[in-house]
C-alpha positions in Angstrom: 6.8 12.2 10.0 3.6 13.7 10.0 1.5 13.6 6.6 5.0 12.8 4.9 3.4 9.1 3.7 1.2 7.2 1.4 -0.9 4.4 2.3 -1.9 1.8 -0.4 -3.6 -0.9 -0.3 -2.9 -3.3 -2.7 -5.7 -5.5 -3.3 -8.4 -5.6 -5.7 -10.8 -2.7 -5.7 -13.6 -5.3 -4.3 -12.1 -6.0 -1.5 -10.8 -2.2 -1.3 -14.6 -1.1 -1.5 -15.7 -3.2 1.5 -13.4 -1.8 4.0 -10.0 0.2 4.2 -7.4 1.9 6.0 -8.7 5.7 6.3 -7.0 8.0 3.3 -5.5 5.1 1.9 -5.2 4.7 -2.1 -5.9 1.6 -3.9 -3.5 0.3 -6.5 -4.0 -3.6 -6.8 -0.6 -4.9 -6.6 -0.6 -6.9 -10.2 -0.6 -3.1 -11.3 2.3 -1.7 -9.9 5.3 -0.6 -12.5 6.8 2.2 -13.8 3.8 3.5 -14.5 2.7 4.4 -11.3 2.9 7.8 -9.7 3.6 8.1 -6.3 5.3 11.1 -4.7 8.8 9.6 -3.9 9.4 12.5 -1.3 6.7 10.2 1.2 7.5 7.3 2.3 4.7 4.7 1.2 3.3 2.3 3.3 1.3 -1.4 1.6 -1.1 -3.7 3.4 -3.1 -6.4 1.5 -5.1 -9.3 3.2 -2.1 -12.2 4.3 1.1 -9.9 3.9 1.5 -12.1 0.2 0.8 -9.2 -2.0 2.3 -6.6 0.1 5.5 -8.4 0.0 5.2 -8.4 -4.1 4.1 -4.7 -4.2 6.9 -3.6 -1.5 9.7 -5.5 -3.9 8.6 -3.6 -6.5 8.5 0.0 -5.2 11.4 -0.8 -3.7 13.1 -1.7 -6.9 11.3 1.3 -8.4 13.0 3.8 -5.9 11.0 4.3 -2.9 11.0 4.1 0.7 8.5 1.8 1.5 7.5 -0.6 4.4 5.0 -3.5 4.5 2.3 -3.1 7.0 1.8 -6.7 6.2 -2.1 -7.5 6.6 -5.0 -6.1 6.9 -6.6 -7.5 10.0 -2.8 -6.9 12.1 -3.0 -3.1 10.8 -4.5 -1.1 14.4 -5.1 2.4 12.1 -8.4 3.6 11.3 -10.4 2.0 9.2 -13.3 2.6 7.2 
């Protein structure tokens, strides 16, 4: 749906700063635990650089309680970028 997701890319800001999917969020993946706040009414949708670290940070959103897909990596992903 429509605005009902959030896209995050989960690698380190450096690589985050030289080029991302448009209005997505960075949260490097070694940094994902029950500390992070994510609206769980979205479903939230992770990209890194291989798939490697998406896997990681989609296991553990998962296991966190939210609806999440792997978008796998970053040069497969056809969205915007910027």
């Amino acid at each position: 749906e429509e605005n009902n997701y959030t896209i995050v890319d989960v690698r380190t800001s450096e690589e985050y700063k030289e080029s991302h999917v448009k209005k997505a969020i960075n949260i490097p993946y070694d940094e994902i635990n029950e500390n992070v706040e994510l609206d769980k009414e979205k479903t939230i949708l992770v990209y890194c650089k291989s798939g490697r670290r998406s896997k990681v940070a989609y296991d553990q959103l998962t296991s966190l309680g939210y609806e999440v897909y792997d978008l796998g990596a970053y040069d497969s992903i056809t969205l915007d970028k910027e």
